[in-house]
N, C-alpha and C positions, 0 to 999 in steps of 0.2 A: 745368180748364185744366192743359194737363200743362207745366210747369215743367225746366228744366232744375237738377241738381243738382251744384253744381260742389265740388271741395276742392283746396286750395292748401297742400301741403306743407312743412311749417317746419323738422322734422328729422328724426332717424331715431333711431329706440329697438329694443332686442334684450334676449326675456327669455333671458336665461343664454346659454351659448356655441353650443348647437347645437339652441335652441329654436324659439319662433315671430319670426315680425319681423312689425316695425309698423309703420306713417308715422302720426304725429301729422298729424294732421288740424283745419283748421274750415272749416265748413259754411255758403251763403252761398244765395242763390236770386236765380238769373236772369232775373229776369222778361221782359228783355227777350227770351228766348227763346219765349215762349212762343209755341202755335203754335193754340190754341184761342180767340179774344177772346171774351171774356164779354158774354154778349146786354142789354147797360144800357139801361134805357129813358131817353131824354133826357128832364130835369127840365125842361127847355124849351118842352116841350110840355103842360106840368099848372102851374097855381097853384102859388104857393109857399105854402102853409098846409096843414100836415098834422094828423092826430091822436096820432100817436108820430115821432118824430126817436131813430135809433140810435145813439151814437157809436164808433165802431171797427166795421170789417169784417172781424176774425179770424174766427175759429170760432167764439166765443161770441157775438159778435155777428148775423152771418148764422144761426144755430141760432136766435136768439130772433127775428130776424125776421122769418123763415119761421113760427117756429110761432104766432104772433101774425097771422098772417096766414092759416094753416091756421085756425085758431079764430074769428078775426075776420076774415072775407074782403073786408066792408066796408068796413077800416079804411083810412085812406091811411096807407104808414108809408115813411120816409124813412131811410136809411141814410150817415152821411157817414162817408168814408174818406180821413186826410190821404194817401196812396199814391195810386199807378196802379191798382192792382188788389189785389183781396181777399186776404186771408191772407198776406201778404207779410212778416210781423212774427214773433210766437212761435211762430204757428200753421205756419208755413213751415220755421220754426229748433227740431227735436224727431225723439226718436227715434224717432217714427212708430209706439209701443207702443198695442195696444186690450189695455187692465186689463183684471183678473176682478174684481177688489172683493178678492183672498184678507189684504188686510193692516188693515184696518179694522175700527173697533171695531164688532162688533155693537150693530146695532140705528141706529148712527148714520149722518146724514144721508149723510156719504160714500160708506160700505158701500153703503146704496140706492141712489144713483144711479150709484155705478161698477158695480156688477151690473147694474142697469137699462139702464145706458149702453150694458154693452158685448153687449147683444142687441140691441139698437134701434140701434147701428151696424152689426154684424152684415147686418140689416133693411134700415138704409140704403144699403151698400155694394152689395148684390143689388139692390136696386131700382134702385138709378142707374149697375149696371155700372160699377163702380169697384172698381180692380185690389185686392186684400188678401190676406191667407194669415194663415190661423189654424194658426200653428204648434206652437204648445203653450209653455208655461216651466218650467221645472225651479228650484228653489229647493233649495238644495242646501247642506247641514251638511256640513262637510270633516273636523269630528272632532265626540265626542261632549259636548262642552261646548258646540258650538251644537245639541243635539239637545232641549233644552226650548223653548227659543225655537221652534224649529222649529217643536216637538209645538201651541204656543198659535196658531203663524199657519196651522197645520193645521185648529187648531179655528172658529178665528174661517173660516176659509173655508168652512167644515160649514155653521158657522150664517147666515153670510152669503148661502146658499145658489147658491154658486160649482158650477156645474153640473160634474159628471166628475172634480174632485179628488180625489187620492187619493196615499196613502201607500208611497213604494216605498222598499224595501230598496238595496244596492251592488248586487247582480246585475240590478232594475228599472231604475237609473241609465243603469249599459251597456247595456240593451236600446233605451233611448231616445238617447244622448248616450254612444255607443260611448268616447269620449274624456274623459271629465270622470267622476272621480274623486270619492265622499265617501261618507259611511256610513250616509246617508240624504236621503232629497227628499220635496219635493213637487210633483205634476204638478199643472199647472192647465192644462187643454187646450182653454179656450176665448179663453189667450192668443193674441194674433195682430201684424199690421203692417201698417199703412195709410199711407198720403201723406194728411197733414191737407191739404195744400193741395187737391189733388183732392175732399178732404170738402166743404171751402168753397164751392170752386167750383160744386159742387153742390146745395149750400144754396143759393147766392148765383143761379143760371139758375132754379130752384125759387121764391125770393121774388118774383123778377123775373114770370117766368107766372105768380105768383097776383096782379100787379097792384103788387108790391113798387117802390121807384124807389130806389138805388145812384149814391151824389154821391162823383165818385173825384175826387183832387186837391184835396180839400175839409178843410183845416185848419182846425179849428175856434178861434176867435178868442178870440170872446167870448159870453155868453150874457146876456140884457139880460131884462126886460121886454117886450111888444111896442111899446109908445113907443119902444125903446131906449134909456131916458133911466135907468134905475133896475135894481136886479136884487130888486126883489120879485117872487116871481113864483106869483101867485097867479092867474091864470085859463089864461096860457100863457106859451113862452119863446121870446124871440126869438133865434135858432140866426147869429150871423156869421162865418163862412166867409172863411179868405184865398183871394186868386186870386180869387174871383169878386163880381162885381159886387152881386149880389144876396144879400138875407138872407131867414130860413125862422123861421116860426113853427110853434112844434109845441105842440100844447096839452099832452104829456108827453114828457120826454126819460129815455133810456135809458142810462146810460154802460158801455158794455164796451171800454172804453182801454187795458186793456192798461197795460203799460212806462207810460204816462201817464192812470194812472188818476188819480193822487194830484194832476195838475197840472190837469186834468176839472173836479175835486172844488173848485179853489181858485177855478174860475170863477164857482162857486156862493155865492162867500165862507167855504168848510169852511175849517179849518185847515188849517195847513200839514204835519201829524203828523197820520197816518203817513206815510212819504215812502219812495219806490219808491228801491231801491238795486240796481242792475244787477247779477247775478250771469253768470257764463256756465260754460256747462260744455264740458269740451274731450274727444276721442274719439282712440283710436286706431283704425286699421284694418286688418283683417287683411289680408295681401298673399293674392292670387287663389289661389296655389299651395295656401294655407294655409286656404278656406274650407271645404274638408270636411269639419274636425275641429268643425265648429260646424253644427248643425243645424234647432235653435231657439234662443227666450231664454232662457238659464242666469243666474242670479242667485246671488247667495250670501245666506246667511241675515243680516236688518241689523243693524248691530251699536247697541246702545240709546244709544253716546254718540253716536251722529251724527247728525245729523238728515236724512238722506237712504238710499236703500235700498240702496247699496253699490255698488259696479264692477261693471259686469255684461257680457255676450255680448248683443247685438242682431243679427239679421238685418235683412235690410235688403231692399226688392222688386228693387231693381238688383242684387241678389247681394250687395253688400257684406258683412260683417259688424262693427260698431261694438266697441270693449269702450271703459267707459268710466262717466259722466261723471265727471271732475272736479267742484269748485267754486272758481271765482278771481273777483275781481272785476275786475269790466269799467269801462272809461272812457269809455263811454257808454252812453244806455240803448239801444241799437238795434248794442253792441259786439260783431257778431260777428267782429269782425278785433283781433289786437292794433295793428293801425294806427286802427283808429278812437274816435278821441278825441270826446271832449265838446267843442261850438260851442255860443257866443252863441246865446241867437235858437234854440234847439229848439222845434219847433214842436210843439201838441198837435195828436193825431188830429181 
């Protein structure tokens, strides 16, 4: 489903006197525009008794639905999403980056599966004609005190086995990114840029034809027993849903909650720790005049006190191009406006 992607201008920022200009930017999704409705089988028509209940319909949710369903075609597997429609959450609110894997420690779990990941999206993308661009990124030492750091995320990408990497010089830079400046990179050219939302949606039509059922507007409440009387739950668990009439027994449940994972969790009687703290990140964007000087993802080498990969250049499939994120915290967990505050009564996925 293709989405509309709206920004709402807050002010206006200028680097130096006769440089680039920006509009501070955030990022919101319209659902109501959308112009494709996603093919939902009505739960109305099957028993309420399944053998897996997923809860959240982002991307990691719909991804494991599907492949549970690819594997077990048998199985009845149920998807509840407190939204209208799939991915409308994290998955909707990003900068629409497909990794290499070039930053992780060899060997470990991450490295695997963002390499792994980002061919088998690659795979996905072609097969469900779903728009992307593999533009390349450039990672990029501006002097030679970032050039060890550099040299180790060089290596760790060898090992990682980050297909096409490789090491370029100042005169390599400008052949790639005529405009950006430093005295050494590295290319990773099977970086790219997707609309996660369009992923979903495609997961999400995919679980649906393999027999999948997608419960939208479906808050998840409470999680009982099947008596509903108790929360042991030792042969299945009874799934209650605000807004609808009816509750769902699923002999295993799934949680990919997202923003409300940790609140999921307390349904279970988990503690209350760890507790989700809303972060958000904010973008500037480059005015139209000014997109030529950006050609791919440009990143800077990260710096070890921080714990994020630094400001970076993003393109973007509508032409935009992001630089950015911040980190501030939000006042709610779903804050992508500084107008929205934290209410009473937050409901879980």
């Amino acid at each position: 489903m293709n989405v509309r992607i709206f920004f709402h201008a807050i002010s206006l920022r200028r680097f130096n006197q006769n440089s680039i200009c920006f509009r501070k930017q955030h990022l919101g999704i319209d659902a109501s525009q959308a112009n494709k409705p996603l093919s939902i089988r009505p739960i109305a028509d099957c028993t309420k008794t399944f053998d897996i209940g997923i809860i959240g319909a982002g991307i990691v949710g719909m991804a494991t639905a599907r492949e549970i369903m690819r594997r077990h075609p048998s199985f009845r597997v149920v998807v509840f999403e407190k939204d209208v429609d799939v991915g409308c959450q994290q998955t909707g609110h990003n900068s629409g980056v497909i990794h290499s894997g070039v930053y992780y420690e060899p060997g470990s779990l991450r490295a695997q599966l963002c390499t792994a990941g980002n061919r088998l999206m690659y795979a996905f993308c072609k097969e469900h004609n779903i728009h992307h661009h593999q533009c390349g990124k450039l990672i990029v030492a501006v002097d030679d005190t970032e050039v060890p750091r550099l040299q180790t995320i060089f290596e760790n990408g060898k090992k990682n086995g980050v297909s096409g990497i490789s090491w370029i010089n100042e005169t390599g830079i400008r052949d790639i990114e005529p405009h950006c400046h430093g005295v050494a990179a590295v290319h990773c050219p099977t970086t790219g840029i997707v609309n996660y939302k369009q992923v979903t949606d495609a997961l999400a039509d995919d679980f649906i034809s393999r027999g999948g059922f997608v419960l939208q507007s479906a808050s998840v409440a409470r999680l009982t027993s099947p008596s509903g009387n108790s929360q042991e739950f030792h042969d299945a668990v009874r799934v209650h849903v605000r807004n609808h009439s009816s509750s769902y027994i699923c002999s295993h449940i799934i949680s990919c909650a997202g923003l409300y994972a940790d609140r999921v969790a307390r349904l279970t009687s988990c503690q209350s720790v760890p507790m989700v703290i809303p972060i958000r990140g904010e973008y500037l964007i480059l005015k139209p005049e000014k997109r030529h000087l950006v050609r791919g993802n440009i990143y800077p080498v990260p710096d070890p006190r921080m714990p994020f990969l630094g400001v970076h250049f993003t393109p973007h499939l509508d032409g935009n191009i992001w630089l950015g994120p911040n980190a501030i915290p939000a006042f709610a967990r779903q804050g992508y406006y500084y107008t929205t505050l934290n209410r009473c009564g937050n409901t879980t996925p």
